[in-house]
LUMBA-140598 format. One record per residue: residue in three letters; x, y, z of N, C-alpha, C in turn. Coordinates in pm, whole numbers, padded with zeros to 5 digits, always signed. Layout:
% LUMBA-140598
ALAXYZXYZXYZ/...
//
This chain:
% LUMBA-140598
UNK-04699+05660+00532-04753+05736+00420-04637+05796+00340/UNK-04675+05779+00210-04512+05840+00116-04569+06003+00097/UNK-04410+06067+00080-04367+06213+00108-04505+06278+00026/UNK-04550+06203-00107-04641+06292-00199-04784+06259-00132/UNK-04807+06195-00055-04944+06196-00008-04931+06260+00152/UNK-04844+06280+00210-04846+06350+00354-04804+06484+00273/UNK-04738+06544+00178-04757+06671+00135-04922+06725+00078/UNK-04978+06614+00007-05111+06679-00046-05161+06717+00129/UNK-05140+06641+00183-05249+06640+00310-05195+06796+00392/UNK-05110+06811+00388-05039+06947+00420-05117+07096+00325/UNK-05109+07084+00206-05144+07146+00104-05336+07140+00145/UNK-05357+07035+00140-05506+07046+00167-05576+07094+00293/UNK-05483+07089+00399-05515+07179+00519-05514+07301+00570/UNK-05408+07375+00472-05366+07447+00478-05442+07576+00376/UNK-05536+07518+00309-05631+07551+00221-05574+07592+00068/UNK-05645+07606-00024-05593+07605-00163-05607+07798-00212/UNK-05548+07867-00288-05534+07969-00310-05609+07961-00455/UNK-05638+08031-00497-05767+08054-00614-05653+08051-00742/UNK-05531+08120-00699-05425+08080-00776-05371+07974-00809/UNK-05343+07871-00731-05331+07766-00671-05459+07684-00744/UNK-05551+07673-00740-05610+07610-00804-05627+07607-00969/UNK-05680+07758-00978-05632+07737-01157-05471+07705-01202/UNK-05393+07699-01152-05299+07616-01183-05315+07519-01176/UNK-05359+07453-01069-05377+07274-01061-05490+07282-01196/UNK-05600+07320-01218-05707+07282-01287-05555+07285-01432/UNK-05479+07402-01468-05408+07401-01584-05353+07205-01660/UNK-05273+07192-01493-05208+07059-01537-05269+06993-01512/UNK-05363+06934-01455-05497+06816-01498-05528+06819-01628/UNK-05563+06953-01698-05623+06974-01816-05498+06922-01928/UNK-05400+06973-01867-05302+06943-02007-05250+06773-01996/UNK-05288+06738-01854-05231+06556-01857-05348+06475-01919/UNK-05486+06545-01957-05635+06478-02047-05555+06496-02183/UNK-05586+06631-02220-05471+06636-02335-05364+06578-02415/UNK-05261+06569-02321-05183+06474-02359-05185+06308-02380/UNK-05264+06257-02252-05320+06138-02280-05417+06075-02396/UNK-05500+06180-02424-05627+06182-02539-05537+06139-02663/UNK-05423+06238-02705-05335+06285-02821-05275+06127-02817/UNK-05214+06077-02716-05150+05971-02723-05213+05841-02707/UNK-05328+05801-02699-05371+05724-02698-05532+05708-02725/UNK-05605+05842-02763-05741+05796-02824-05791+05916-02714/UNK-05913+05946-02753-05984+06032-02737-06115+05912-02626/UNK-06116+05817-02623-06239+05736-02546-06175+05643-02414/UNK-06211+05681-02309-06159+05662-02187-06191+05511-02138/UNK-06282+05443-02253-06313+05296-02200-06199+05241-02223/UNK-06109+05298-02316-06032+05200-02420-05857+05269-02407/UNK-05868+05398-02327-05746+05468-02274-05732+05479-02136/UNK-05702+05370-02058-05675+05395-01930-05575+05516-01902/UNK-05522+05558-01931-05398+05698-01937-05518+05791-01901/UNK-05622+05805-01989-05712+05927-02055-05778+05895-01921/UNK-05824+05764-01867-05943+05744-01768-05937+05793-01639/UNK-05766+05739-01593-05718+05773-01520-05729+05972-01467/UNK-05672+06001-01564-05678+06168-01605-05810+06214-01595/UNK-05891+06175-01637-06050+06231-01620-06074+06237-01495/UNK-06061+06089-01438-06131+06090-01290-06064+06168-01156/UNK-05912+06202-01207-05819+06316-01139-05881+06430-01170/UNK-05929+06488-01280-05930+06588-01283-06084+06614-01266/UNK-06177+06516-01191-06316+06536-01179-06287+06549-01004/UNK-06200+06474-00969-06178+06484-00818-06168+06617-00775/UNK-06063+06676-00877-06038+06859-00830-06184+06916-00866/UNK-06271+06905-00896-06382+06990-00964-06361+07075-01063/UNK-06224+06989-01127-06239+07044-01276-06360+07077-01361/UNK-06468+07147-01479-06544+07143-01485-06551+07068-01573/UNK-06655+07010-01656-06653+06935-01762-06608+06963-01887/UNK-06660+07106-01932-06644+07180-02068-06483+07159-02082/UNK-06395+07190-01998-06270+07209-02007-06226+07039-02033/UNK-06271+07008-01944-06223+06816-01990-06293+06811-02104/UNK-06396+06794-02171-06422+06805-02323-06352+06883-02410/UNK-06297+06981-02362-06204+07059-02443-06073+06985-02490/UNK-05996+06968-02366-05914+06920-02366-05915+06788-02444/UNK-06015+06739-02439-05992+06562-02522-05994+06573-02667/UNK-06083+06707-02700-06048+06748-02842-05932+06820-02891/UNK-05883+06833-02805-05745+06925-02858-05666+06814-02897/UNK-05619+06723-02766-05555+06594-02790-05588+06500-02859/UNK-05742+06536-02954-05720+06439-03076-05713+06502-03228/UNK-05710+06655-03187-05708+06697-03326-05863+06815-03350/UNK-05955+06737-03270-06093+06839-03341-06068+06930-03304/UNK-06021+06999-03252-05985+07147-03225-05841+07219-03234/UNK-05801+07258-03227-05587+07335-03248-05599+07278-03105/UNK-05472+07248-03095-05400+07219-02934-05233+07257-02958/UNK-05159+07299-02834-05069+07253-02832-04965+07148-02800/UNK-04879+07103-02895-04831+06988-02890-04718+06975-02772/UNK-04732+06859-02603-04673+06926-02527-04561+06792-02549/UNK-04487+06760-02519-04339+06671-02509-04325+06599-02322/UNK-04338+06521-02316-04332+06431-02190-04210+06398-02143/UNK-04126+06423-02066-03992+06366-01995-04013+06379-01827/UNK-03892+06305-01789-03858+06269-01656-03734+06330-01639/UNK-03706+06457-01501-03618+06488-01405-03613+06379-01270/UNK-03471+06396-01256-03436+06329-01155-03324+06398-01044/UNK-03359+06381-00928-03297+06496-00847-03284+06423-00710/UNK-03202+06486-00612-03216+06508-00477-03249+06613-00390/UNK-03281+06595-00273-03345+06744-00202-03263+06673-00088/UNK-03293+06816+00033-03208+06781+00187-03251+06661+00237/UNK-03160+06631+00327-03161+06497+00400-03141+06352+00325/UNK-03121+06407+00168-03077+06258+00062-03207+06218+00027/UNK-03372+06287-00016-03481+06283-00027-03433+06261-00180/UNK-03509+06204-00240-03510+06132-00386-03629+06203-00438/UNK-03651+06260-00584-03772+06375-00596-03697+06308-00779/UNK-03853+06298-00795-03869+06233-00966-03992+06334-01002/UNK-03952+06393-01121-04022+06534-01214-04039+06483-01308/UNK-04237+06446-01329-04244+06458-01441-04338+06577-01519/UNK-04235+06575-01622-04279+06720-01719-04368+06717-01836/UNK-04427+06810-01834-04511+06830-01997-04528+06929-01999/UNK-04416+06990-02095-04352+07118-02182-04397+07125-02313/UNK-04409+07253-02350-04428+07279-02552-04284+07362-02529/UNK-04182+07383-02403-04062+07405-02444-03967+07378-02346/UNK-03887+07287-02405-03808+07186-02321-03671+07215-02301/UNK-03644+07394-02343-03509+07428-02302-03569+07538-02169/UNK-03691+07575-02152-03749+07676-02076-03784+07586-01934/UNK-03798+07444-01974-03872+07386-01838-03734+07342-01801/UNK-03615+07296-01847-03470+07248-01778-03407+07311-01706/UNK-03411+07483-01744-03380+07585-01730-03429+07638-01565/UNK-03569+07625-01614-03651+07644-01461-03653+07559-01335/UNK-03642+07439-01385-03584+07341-01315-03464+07332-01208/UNK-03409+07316-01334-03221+07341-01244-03257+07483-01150/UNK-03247+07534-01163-03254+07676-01106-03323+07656-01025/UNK-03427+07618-00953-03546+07608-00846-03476+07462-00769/UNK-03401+07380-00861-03314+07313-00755-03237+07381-00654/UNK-03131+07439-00765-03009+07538-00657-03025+07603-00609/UNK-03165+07667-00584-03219+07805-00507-03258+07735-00407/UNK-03296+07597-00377-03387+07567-00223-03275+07443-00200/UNK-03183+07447-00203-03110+07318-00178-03104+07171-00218/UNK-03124+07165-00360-03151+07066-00403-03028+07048-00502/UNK-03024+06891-00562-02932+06864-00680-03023+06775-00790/UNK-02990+06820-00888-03049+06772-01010-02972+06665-01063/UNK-03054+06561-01056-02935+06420-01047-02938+06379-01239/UNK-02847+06240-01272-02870+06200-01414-02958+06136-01429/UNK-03013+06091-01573-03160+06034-01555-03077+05847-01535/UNK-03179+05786-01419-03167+05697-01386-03122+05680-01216/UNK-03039+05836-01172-03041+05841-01045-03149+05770-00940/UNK-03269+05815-00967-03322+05773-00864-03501+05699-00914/UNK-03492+05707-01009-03603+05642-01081-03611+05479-01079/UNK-03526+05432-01023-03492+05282-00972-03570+05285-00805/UNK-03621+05392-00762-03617+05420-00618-03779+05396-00613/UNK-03851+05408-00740-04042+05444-00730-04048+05308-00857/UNK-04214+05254-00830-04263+05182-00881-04399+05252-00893/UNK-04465+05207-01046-04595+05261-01069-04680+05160-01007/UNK-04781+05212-00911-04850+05146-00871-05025+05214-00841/UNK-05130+05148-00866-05249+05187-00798-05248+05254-00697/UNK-05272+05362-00619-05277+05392-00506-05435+05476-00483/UNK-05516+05431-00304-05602+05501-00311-05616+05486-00109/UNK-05670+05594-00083-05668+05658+00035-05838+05672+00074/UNK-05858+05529+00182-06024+05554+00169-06018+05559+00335/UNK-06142+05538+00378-06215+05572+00485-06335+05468+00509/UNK-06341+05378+00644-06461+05258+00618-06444+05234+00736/UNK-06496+05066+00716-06477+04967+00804-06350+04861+00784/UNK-06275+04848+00865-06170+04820+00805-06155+04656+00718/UNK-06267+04594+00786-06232+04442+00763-06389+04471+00580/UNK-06431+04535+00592-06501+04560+00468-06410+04549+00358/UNK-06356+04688+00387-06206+04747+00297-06128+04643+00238/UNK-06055+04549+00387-05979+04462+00351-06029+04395+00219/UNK-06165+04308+00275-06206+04142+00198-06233+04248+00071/UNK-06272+04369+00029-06326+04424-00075-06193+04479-00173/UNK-06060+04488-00146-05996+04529-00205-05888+04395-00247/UNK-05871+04336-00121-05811+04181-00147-05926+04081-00240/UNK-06011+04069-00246-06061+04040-00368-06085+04074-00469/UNK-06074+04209-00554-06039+04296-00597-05918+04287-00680/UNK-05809+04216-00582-05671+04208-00693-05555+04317-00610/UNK-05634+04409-00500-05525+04482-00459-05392+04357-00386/UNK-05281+04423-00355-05159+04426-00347-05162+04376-00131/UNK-05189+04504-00142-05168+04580+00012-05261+04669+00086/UNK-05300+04637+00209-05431+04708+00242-05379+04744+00378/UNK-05377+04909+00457-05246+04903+00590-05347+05069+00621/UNK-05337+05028+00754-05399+05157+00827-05309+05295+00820/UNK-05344+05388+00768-05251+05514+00769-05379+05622+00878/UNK-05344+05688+00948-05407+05759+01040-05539+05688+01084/UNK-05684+05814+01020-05786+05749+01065-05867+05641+00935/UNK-05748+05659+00811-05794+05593+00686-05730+05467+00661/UNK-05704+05399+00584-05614+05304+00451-05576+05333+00331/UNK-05487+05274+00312-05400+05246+00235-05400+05157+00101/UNK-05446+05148-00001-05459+05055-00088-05392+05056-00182/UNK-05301+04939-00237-05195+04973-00321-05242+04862-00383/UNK-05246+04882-00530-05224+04758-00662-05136+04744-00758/UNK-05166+04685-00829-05072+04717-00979-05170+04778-01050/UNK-05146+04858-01173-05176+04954-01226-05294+04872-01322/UNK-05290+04738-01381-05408+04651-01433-05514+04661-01353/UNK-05538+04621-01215-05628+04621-01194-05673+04741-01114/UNK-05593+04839-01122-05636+04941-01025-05790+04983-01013/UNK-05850+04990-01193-05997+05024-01149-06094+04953-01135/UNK-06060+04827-01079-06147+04726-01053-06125+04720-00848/UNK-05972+04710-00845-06014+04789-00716-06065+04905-00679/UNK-06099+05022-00749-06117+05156-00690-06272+05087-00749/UNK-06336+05034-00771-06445+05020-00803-06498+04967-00654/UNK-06442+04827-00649-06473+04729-00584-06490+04828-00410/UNK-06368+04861-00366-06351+04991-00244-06461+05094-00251/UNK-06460+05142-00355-06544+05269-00370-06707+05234-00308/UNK-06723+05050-00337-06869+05027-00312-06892+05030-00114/UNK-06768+05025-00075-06788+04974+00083-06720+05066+00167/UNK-06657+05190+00101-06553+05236+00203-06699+05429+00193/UNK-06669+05442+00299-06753+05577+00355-06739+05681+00312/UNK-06600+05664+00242-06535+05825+00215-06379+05806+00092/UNK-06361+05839+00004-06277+05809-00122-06163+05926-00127/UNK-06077+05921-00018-06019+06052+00000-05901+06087-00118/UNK-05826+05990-00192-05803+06065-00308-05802+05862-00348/UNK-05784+05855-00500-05741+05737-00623-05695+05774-00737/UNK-05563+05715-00743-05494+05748-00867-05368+05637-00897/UNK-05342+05657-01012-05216+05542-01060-05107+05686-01036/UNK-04992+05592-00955-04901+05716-00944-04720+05616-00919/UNK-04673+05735-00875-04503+05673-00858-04528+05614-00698/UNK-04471+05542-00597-04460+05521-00541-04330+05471-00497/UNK-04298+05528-00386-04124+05504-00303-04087+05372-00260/UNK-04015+05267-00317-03970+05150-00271-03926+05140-00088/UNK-03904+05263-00086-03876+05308+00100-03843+05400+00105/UNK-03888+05476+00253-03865+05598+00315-03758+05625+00362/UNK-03744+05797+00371-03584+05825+00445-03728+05964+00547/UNK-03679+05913+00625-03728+05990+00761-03682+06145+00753/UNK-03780+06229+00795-03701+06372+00784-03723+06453+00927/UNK-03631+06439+00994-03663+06600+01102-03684+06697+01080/UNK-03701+06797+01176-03802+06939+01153-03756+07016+01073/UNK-03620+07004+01068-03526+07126+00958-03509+07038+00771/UNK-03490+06941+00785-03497+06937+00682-03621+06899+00591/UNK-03713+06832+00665-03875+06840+00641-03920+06971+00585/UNK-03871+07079+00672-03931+07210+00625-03831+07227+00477/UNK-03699+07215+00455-03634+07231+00326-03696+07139+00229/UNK-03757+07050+00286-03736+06960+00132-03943+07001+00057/UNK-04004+07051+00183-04123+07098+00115-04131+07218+00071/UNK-04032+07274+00118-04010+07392+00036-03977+07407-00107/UNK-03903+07308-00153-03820+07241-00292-03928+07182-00355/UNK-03993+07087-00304-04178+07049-00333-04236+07151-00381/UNK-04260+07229-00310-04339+07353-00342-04335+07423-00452/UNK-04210+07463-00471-04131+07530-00571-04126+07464-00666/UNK-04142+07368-00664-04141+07270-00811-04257+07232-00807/UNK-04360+07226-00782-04469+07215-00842-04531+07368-00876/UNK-04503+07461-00817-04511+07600-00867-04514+07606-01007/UNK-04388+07495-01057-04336+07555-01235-04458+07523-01333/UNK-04460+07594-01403-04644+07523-01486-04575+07410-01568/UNK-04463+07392-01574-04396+07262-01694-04387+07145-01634/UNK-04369+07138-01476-04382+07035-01374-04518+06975-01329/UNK-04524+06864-01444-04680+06806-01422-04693+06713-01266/UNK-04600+06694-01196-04638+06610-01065-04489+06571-01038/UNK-04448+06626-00890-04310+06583-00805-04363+06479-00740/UNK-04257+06369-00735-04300+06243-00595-04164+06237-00510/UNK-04187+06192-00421-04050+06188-00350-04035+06058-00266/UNK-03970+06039-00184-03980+05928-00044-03971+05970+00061/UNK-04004+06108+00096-03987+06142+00222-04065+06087+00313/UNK-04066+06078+00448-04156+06015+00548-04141+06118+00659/UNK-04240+06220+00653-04260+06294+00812-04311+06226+00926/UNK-04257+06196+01052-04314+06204+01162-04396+06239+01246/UNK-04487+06198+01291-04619+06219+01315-04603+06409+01407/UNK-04491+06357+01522-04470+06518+01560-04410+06600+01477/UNK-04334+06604+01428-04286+06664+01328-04426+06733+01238/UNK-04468+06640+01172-04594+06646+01082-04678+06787+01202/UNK-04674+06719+01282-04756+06839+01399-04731+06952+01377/UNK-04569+07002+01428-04531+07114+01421-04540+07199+01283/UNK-04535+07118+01165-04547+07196+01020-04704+07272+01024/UNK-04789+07187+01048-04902+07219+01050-04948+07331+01154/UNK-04902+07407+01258-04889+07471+01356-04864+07610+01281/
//
C-alpha cells in the first residue's frame, strides 16, 4: 500500500476532528472550483470536475456547497481566482513527498511551505526532483469477492488488481478509471475510497523512528490550507503500522 493511502487509513482510525474536517470539506470545495473554472461547469464533459464531485461526496461534503462551488468556478457567482503549482521535497529516511497547491497567494503558500519543511525535518527539493518518482493513475480500494473483483475490473480496462489487507487494490489509467469504478462498484461489498491520484513508481520502507518523522511532515503539510493533497512513497510495515496505531 503507498505512504498516502496507509496514512489516510491512520488518519481515519484515529478519528477526524470537527476542525479537521471543515478543513478537508475547505479543499474538496476549492479543487470543484478550480476544476469547474478550468474546464466547464458540467461533470459529464469535465472529468477533473467529476472526479472532484465524487471526492467530495465521499467526505459528506454537502451539496449546496458543491453547487456553490461550480458556480464560482464558472463565473455565476464572485469566486476567488486560485493558481495551481507543484512542490517537490524530501522527508526522513529519503521519503519523496510531491505538494500540490491551490493558492490566491503564491508568495504566502512557498513561504509556509519551506518553513513546515525545516521545522519537521524535511528538504524542499527543485521542481523535477522527485516528480519523475509518481505516475497519475486510477486508484480504488474495495472490499468483495476476490475473483468477482478480479474478472470485473480486468474487464473493465483496469491495470492491476492485488490483495492489500482485508481489501484490493485497483489501479488503471486515468481514461478508463470511471468505467472501472463503475464496473467494481457493481460487485465489490464495500467502496472504501476511488480517486485519480499520484502514485509511487516504488517504495522506500520506513522504521519506527522515521515513520513517525515523516507523518509528522505529512501532517503538517496537509495542515497548510494552500496544500491541496501531499503523496509520498513511503511503505510502513505491518508492525510498525501496529505500533503507530497503539
Amino acid at each position: 500500500m503507498s505512504g498516502h493511502s496507509k496514512w489516510s487509513t491512520i488518519k481515519h482510525k484515529k478519528g477526524a476532528k470537527d476542525a479537521q474536517r471543515g478543513k478537508l470539506f475547505a479543499k474538496l470545495v476549492k479543487a470543484i472550483e478550480v476544476a469547474a473554472r478550468e474546464g466547464g461547469g458540467d461533470p459529464t464533459g469535465n472529468a477533473t470536475l467529476s472526479h472532484a464531485i465524487d471526492k467530495a461526496k465521499a467526505a459528506s461534503v454537502p451539496n449546496d456547497n458543491i453547487d456553490r462551488a461550480i458556480k464560482r468556478g464558472t463565473g455565476e457567482v464572485e469566486g476567488v481566482n486560485y493558481e495551481e503549482f507543484w512542490y517537490e521535497g524530501y522527508g526522513p529516511g529519503g521519503v519523496a513527498l510531491l505538494l500540490q497547491i491551490l493558492t490566491d497567494n503564491r508568495n504566502r503558500a512557498a513561504s509556509d511551505v519551506r518553513s513546515t519543511f525545516s521545522r519537521n525535518g524535511g528538504n524542499l527539493g527543485e521542481p523535477g526532483s522527485v516528480a519523475y518518482l509518481f505516475e497519475q493513475k486510477g486508484y480504488l480500494v474495495v472490499k468483495g469477492d476476490e475473483d468477482d473483483i478480479m474478472l470485473a475490473a480486468l474487464d473493465a480496462g483496469a491495470e492491476d488488481v492485488r490483495p492489500s489487507d482485508e481489501s484490493f487494490e485497483v489501479v488503471t489509467e486515468p481514461g478508463v478509471f470511471s468505467a472501472v469504478r463503475e464496473a467494481v462498484g457493481s460487485v465489490a461489498t464495500d467502496v472504501e475510497s476511488a480517486e485519480v491520484t499520484q502514485l509511487p513508481k516504488s517504495v522506500v520502507p520506513l522504521d519506527r523512528s522515521n515513520a513517525s518523522k515523516v507523518l509528522r511532515l505529512v501532517e503538517a503539510l496537509e495542515d497548510l490550507d494552500d496544500v491541496q493533497e501531499v503523496f509520498s512513497n513511503f511503505d510502513i510495515p505491518d508492525e510498525v503500522m501496529a505500533e503507530l496505531m497503539d
